[in-house]
C-alpha positions as CSV (number, residue, x, y, z in Angstrom):
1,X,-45.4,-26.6,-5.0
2,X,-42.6,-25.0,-6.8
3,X,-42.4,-22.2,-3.5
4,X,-42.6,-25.2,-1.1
5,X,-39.8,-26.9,-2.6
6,X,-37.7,-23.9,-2.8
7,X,-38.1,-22.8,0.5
8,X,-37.3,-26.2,2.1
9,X,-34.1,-26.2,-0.2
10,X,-33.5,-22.7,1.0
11,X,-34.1,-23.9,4.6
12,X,-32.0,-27.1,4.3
13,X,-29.0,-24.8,2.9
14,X,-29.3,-22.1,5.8
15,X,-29.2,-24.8,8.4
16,X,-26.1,-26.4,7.0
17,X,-24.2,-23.0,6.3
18,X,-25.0,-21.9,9.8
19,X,-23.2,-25.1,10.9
20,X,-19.9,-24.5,9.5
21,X,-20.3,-20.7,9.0
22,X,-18.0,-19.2,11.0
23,X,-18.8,-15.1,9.8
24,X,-21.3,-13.2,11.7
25,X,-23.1,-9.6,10.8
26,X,-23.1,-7.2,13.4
27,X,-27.1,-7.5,13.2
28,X,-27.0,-11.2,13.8
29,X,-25.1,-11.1,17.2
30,X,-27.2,-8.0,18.7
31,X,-30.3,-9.8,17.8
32,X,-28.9,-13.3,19.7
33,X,-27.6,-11.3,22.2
34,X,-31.1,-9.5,22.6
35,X,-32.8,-13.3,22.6
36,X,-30.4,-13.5,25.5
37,X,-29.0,-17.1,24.1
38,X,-27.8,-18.7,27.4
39,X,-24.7,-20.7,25.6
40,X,-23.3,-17.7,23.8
41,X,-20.0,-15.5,24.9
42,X,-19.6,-12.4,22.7
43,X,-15.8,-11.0,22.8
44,X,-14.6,-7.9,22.4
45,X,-11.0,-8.7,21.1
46,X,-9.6,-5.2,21.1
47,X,-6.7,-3.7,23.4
48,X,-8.5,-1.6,25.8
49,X,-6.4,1.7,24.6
50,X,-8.6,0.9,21.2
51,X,-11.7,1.0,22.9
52,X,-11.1,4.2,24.8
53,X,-10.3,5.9,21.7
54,X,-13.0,4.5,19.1
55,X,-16.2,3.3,21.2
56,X,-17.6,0.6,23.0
57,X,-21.0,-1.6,22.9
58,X,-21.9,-3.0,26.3
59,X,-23.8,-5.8,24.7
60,X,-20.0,-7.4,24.5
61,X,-20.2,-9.8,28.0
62,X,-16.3,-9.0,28.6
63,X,-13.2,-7.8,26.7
64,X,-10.3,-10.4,26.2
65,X,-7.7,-8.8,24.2
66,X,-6.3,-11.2,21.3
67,X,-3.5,-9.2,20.5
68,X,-1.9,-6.7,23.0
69,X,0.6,-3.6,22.4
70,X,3.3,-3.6,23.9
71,X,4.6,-0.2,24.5
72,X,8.2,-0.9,25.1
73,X,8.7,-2.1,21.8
74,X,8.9,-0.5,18.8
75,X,8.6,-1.2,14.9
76,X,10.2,0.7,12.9
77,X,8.9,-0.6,9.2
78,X,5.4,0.2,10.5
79,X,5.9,3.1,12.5
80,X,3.6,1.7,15.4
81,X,4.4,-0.1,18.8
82,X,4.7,-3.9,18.2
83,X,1.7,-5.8,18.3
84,X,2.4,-9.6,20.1
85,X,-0.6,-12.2,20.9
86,X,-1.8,-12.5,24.4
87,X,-0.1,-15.5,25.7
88,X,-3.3,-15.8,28.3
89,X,-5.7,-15.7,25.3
90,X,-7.0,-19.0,25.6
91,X,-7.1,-19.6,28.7
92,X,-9.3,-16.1,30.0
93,X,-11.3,-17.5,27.2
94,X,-11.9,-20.5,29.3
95,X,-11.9,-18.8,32.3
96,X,-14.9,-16.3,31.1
97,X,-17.0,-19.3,29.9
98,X,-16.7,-21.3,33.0
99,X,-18.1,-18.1,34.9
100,X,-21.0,-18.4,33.2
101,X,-21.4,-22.4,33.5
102,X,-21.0,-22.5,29.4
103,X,-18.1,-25.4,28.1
104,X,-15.6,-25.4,24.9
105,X,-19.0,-26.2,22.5
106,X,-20.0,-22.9,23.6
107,X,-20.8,-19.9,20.7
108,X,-18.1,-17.4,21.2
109,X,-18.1,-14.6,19.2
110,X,-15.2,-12.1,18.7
111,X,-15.0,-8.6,17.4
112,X,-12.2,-6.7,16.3
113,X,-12.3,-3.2,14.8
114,X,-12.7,-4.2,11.5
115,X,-13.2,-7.8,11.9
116,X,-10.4,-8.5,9.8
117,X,-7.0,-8.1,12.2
118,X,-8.1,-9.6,15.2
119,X,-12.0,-10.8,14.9
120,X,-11.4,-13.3,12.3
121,X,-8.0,-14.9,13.1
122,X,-9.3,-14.9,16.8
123,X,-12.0,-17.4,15.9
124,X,-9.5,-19.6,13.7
125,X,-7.4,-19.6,16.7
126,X,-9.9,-20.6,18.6
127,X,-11.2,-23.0,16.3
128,X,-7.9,-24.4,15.9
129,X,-7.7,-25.0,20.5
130,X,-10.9,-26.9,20.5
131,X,-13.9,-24.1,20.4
132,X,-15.5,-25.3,17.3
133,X,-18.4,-23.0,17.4
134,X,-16.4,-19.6,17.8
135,X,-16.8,-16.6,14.7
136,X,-16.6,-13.7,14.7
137,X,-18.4,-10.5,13.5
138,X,-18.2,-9.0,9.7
139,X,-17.1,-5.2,9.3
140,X,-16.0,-5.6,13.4
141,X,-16.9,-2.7,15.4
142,X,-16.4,-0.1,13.0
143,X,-15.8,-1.6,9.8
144,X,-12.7,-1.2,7.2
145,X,-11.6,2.4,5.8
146,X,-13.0,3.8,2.4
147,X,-10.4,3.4,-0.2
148,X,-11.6,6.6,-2.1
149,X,-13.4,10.3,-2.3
150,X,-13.2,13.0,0.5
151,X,-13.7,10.4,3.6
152,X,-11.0,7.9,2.5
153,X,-9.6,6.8,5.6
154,X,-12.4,7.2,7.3
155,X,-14.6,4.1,8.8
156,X,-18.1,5.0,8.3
157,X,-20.3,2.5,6.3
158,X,-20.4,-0.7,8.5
159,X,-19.9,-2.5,10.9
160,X,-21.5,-2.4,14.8
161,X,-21.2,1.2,15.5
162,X,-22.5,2.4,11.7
163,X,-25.6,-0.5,11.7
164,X,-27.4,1.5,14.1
165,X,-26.9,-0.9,17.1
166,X,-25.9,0.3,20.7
167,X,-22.6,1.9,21.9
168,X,-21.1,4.6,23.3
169,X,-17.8,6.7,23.8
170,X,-17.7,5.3,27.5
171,X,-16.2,2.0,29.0
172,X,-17.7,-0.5,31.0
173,X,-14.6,-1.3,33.7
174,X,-16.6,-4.4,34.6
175,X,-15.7,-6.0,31.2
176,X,-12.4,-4.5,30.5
177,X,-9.5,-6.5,30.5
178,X,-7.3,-5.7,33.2
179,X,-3.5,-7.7,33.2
């Protein structure tokens, strides 16, 4: 009795933090994605130079940056081109859903690098427009940098590309984002 209780309870709590959850593993997604959930967009919010230089997973249904680089400008405290949001954001959001006959209730689900510089602050922007059921995925594509030892630096312990799930070195030009 003590088991049936505990696994409704357990049940009852999974439903409800699914409802407001708005994290994702990498597992999770490939395994909706594999279900081939009809109301379900999965993002790849990463400038398209990233991609080309770190990997790709073709599982993503298109790539819409959320923050683009913009090569004629230059910061200096960071040493890196400037990094501005891409003004079109929401709306090639909207655009790529009505392709597919899906609304603004729709599960979108973004993916950074990491998950933490674009993934996660792309869902609360699109949580803040009106998508109330976008996340985003945990660890992103590759997942953050060890902090110590002889691979610091180096992104290998999570993540989509270090779970095990598909990608590859190559683009897919039919879901890259092209200005």
């Amino acid at each position: 009795m003590k088991r049936l209780i505990a696994a409704a309870c357990f049940s009852l709590l999974s439903l409800t933090t699914q409802a407001g959850e708005i994290a994702i593993t990498a597992q999770e997604v490939y395994a909706k994605i594999q279900q081939a959930e009809p109301n379900l967009l999965f993002v790849d919010v990463r400038d398209p130079v990233e991609i080309m230089f770190v990997g790709f997973t073709d599982a993503v249904h298109v790539n819409v940056p959320y923050l683009l680089v913009d090569r004629s400008q230059w910061d200096a405290d960071r040493g890196t081109y400037r990094v501005t949001q891409n003004p079109a954001f929401l709306d090639q959001i909207r655009t790529e859903l009505e392709k597919r006959g899906m609304g603004q209730d729709s599960e979108i689900i973004t993916m950074c690098r990491s998950g933490s510089e674009r993934g996660k602050p792309s869902a609360d922007f699109l949580r803040a427009n009106g998508f109330a059921n976008a996340r985003y995925v945990i660890d992103g594509f590759q997942g953050p940098s060890r902090k110590d030892g002889p691979q610091a630096g180096m992104r290998l312990d999570s993540g989509w590309q270090n779970s095990g799930l598909p990608w590859s070195s190559k683009m897919n030009a039919e879901k890259m984002y092209r200005p």
